[in-house]
C-alpha positions in Angstrom: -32.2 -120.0 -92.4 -33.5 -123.0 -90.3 -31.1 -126.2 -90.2 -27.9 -123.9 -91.5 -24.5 -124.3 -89.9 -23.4 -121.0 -88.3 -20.4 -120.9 -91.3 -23.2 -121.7 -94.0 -25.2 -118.8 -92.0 -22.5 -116.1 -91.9 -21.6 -117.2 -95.7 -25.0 -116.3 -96.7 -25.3 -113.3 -93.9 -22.3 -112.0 -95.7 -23.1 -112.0 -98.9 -26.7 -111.0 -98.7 -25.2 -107.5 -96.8 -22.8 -107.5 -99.9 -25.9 -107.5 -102.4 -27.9 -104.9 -100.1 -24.4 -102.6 -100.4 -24.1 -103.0 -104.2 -28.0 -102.7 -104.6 -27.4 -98.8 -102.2 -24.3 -97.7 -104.8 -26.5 -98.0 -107.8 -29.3 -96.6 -106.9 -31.8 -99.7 -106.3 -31.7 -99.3 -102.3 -31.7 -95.7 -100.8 -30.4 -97.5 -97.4 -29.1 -100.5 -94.8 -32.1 -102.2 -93.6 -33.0 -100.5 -89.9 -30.8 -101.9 -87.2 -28.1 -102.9 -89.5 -25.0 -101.5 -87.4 -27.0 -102.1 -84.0 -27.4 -105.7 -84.4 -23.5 -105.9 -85.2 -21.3 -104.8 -82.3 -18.6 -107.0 -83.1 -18.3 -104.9 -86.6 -18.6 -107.9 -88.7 -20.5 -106.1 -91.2 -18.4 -103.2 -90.9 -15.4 -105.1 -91.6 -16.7 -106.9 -94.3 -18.2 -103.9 -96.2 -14.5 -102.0 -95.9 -12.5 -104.2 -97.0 -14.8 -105.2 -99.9 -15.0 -101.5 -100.8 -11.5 -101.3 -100.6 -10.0 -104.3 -102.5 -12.9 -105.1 -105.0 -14.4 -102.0 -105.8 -11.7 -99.4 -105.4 -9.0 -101.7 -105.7 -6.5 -99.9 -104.1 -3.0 -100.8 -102.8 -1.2 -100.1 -99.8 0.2 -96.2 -101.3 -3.0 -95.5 -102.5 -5.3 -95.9 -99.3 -2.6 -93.8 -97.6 -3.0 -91.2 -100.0 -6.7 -91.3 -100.3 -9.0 -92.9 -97.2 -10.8 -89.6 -95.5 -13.7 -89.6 -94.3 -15.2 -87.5 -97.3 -14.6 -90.5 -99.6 -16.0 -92.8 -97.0 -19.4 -90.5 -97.1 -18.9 -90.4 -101.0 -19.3 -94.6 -100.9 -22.3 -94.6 -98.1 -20.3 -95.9 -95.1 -20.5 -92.6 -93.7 -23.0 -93.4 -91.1 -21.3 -96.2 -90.1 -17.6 -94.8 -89.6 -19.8 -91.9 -87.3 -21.3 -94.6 -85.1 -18.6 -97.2 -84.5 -15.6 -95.4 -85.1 -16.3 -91.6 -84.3 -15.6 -90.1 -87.5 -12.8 -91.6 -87.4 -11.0 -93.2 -90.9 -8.3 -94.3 -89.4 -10.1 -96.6 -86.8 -12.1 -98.0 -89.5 -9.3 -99.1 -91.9 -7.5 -100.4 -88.6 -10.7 -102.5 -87.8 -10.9 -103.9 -91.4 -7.3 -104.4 -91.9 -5.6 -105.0 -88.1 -2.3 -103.3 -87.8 -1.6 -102.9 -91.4 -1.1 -98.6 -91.5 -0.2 -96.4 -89.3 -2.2 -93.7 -88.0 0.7 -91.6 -89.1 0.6 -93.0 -92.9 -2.6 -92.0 -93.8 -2.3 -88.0 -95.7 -5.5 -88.0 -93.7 -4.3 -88.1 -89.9 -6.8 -88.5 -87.2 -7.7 -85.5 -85.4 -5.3 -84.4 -83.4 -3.3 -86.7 -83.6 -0.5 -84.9 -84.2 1.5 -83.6 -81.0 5.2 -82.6 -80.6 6.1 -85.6 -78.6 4.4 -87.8 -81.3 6.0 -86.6 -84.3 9.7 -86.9 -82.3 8.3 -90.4 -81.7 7.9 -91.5 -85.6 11.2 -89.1 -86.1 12.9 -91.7 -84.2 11.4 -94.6 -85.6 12.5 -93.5 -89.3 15.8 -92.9 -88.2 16.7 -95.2 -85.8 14.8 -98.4 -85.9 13.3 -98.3 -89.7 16.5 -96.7 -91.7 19.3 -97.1 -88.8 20.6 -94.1 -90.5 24.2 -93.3 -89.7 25.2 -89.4 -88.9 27.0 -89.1 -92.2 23.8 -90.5 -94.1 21.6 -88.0 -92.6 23.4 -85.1 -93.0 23.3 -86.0 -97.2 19.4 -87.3 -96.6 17.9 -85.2 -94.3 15.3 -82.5 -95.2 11.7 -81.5 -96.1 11.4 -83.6 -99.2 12.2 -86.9 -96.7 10.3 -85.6 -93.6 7.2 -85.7 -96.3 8.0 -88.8 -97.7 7.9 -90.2 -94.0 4.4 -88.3 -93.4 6.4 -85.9 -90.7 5.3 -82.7 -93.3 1.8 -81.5 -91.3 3.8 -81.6 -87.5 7.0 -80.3 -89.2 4.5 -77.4 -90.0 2.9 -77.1 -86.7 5.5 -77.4 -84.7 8.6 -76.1 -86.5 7.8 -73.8 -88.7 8.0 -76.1 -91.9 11.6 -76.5 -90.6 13.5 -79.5 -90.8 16.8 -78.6 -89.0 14.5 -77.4 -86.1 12.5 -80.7 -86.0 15.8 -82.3 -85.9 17.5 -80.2 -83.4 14.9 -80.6 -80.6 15.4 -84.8 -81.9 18.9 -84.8 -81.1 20.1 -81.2 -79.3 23.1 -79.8 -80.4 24.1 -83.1 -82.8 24.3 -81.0 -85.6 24.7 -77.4 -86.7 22.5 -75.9 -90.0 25.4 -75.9 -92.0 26.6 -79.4 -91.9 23.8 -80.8 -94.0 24.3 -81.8 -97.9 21.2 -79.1 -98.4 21.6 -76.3 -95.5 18.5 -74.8 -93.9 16.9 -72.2 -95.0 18.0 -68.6 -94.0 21.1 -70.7 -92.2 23.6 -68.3 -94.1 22.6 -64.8 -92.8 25.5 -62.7 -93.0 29.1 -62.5 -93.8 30.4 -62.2 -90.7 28.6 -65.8 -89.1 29.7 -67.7 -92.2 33.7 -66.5 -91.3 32.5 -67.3 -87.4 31.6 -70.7 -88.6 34.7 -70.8 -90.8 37.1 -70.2 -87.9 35.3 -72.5 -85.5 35.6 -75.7 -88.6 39.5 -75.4 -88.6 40.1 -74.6 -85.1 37.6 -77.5 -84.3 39.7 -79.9 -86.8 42.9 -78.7 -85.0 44.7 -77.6 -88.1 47.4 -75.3 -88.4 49.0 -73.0 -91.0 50.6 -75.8 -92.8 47.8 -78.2 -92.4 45.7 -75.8 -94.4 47.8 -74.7 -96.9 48.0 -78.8 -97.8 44.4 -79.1 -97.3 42.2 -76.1 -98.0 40.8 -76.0 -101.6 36.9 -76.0 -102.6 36.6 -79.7 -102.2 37.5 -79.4 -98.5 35.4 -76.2 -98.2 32.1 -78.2 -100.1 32.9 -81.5 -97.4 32.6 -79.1 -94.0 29.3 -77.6 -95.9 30.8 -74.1 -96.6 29.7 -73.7 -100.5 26.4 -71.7 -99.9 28.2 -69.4 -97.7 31.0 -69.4 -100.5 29.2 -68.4 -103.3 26.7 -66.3 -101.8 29.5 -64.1 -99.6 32.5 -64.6 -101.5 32.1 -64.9 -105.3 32.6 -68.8 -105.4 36.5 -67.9 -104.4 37.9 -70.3 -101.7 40.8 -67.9 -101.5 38.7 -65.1 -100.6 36.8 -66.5 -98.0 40.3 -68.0 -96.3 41.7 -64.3 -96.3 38.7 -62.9 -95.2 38.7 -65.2 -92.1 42.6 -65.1 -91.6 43.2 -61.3 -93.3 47.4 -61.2 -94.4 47.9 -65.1 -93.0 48.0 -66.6 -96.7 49.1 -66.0 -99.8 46.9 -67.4 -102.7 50.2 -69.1 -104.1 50.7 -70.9 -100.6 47.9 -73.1 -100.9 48.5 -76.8 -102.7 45.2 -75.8 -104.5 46.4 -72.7 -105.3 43.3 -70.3 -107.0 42.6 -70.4 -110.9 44.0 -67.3 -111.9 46.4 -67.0 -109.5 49.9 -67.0 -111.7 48.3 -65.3 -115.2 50.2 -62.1 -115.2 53.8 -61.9 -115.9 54.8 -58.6 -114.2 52.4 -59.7 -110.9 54.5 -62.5 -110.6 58.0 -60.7 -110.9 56.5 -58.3 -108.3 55.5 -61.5 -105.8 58.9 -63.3 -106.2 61.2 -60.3 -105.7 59.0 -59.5 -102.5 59.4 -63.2 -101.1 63.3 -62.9 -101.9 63.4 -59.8 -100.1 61.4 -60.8 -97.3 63.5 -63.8 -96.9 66.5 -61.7 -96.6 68.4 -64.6 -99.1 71.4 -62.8 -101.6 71.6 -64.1 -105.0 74.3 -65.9 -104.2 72.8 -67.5 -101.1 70.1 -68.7 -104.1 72.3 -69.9 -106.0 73.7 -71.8 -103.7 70.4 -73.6 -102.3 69.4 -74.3 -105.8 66.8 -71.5 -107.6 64.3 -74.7 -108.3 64.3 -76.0 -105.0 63.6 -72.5 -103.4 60.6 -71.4 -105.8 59.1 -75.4 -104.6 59.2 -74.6 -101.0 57.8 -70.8 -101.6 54.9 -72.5 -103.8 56.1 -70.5 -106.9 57.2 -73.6 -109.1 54.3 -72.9 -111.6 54.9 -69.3 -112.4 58.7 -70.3 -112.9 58.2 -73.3 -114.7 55.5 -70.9 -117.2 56.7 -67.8 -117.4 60.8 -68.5 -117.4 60.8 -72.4 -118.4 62.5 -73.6 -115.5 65.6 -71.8 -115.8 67.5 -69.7 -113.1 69.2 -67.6 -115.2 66.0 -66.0 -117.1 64.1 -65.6 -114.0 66.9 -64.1 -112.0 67.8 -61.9 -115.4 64.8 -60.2 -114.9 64.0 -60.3 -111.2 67.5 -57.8 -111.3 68.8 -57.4 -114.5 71.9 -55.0 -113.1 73.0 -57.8 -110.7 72.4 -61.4 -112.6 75.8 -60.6 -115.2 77.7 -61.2 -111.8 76.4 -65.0 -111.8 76.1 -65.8 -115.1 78.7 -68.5 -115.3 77.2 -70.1 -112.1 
C-alpha cells in the first residue's frame, strides 16, 4: 500500500476486513487472519465489523437490538472471539464501543452480568419517573405496575429483588408515599381479609375529615372506585357500597340516607310503610305537627321523597291514609 494516504489506507484496510468477514459467513474463509484483534487495540476493526453486522446485515433498529443482542447471537455471526477478548463476554460493551452512548446497559433484554443490584434498579426507577416521564402522583397511581416496570426493562430486578412486586419496588422508592390500595390496579394479595378492607375504609374517611353528613352527600360507588375501594367491594361485599358503609359504621346509616341511595332500596311497598312510620315515630312529630311542617318537605329532609313520590304520587293524604288509616279521617280537610 506504498504511496497511499493514511484515509486511502484505512478505506482500503476497512473494506478488505469487510470482504474477509463476508468471505467467514459464507463459508469461503473458516477464520480472521492470525493477529487480527491483536494488531487493533483501538477496536477499529471491531467497531467497524459491529456496526456493519448490525445495520447492513441484520438491519436492525433501535427496539430490535434491545430485544435481541446476546452474546449467543454474537457467537452465531463469528464475533464471538472478539467480544471474549476486548470486551469480556460482554454484549453490552461491544454495542457501546460500536455505537457510543446510544443504549443503556439497562435496555438491552440481555443485561450485563450482574449488573443488576437493588440500588441500581431504584436508580433507573427514578430516572423513569422523575427525570424521563416527570410523572405526577396522581399519574402513577393510574400507570404504575408490572406491565410498565417491563416496558421500562425494571422486570428481571423487580424479580430479584421484590418478589415480582411492583408496589414493593415502589415502596422502598418512595417509603410510605403510597398505600397498595391507592393504585388504579391494586397489588396482588393487597385485599386479604374483610376486616383490613373496613380498617382501610375507616382510616379514608377519617383521613378526608368527613362527617355523617359529608358522607351521606358524598358516599356512592363512584367515591368508593376514586379512594381505590372496588376490589375490596366486590370481593367482600357483593359489589354493594351500602353494605360495606354499614359494615364499617354498623346502625350509623340508613340506605335511604345516602344522596346515592342503593338500587333496590325503595322496591317494596309494605318495607317502605314500615321505614316511614318508624322515622315518624322516632322523631316523636304528631300528625298534626306534619301537617303543619308540610308532609313533602319532611319526607326531603328524611331522604324518603322517592318512595313518596312512587308509591303515593306525591300526596299527603294517601300516604298518611295508610301509614294510620284510624287517625288520617281527623285531617282530611287539612
Amino acid at each position: 500500500m506504498k504511496g497511499l494516504c493514511n484515509k486511502e489506507r484505512g478505506i482500503l484496510m476497512k473494506q478488505t476486513i469487510v470482504e474477509i468477514y463476508e468471505e467467514i459467513l459464507c463459508g469461503k474463509r473458516r477464520r480472521f487472519p492470525n493477529g487480527t484483534w491483536k494488531d487493533d487495540p483501538q477496536k477499529e476493526i471491531i467497531k467497524l465489523l459491529t456496526r456493519h453486522l448490525v445495520n447492513n446485515i441484520l438491519k436492525w433498529n433501535d427496539k430490535e437490538i434491545k430485544e435481541k443482542w446476546n452474546f449467543e447471537l454474537i457467537k452465531k455471526w463469528k464475533l464471538g472471539g472478539a467480544c471474549c477478548m476486548y470486551f469480556k463476554d460482554s454484549p453490552y460493551q461491544m454495542l457501546n464501543t460500536a455505537f457510543p452512548n446510544r443504549f443503556e446497559p439497562w435496555e438491552l433484554k440481555s443485561t450485563p452480568k450482574n449488573y443488576w443490584t437493588k440500588e441500581k434498579a431504584l436508580e433507573v426507577l427514578y430516572y423513569w419517573i422523575e427525570e424521563k416521564e416527570q410523572l405526577s402522583r396522581e399519574e402513577l397511581l393510574v400507570m404504575f405496575n408490572h406491565k410498565w416496570l417491563k416496558e421500562r426493562y425494571l422486570d428481571s430486578p423487580l424479580q430479584i429483588y421484590w418478589n415480582s412486586s411492583p408496589y414493593q419496588i415502589l415502596n422502598e422508592a418512595y417509603p410510605n408515599q403510597f398505600q397498595p390500595w391507592e393504585f388504579k390496579k391494586a397489588a396482588n394479595n393487597c385485599w386479604k381479609s374483610k376486616e383490613e378492607s373496613l380498617k382501610v375504609f375507616r382510616d379514608i374517611v377519617q383521613n378526608l375529615n368527613l362527617s355523617t353528613k359529608d358522607m351521606k352527600e358524598q358516599y356512592s360507588l363512584r367515591w368508593v372506585i376514586q379512594q381505590g375501594l372496588r376490589a375490596p367491594l366486590n370481593k367482600f361485599f357483593r359489589d354493594s357500597p351500602y353494605e360495606m358503609l354499614n359494615a364499617a359504621f354498623p346502625g350509623q346509616f340508613n340506605p335511604w340516607d345516602l344522596k346515592d341511595a342503593p338500587n333496590r332500596t325503595w322496591m317494596n311497598k309494605g318495607e317502605a310503610i314500615t321505614i316511614i312510620r318508624n322515622e315518624i315515630e322516632t322523631s316523636s312529630i304528631s300528625i298534626s305537627e306534619l301537617y303543619g311542617m308540610g308532609v313533602r318537605k319532611w319526607m326531603i329532609e328524611k331522604k324518603m321523597i322517592t318512595p313518596f313520590s312512587k308509591f303515593w304520587k306525591d300526596s299527603p293524604v294517601k300516604i298518611l291514609a295508610e301509614l294510620y288509616p284510624e287517625n288520617i279521617k281527623n285531617h282530611s280537610n287539612i
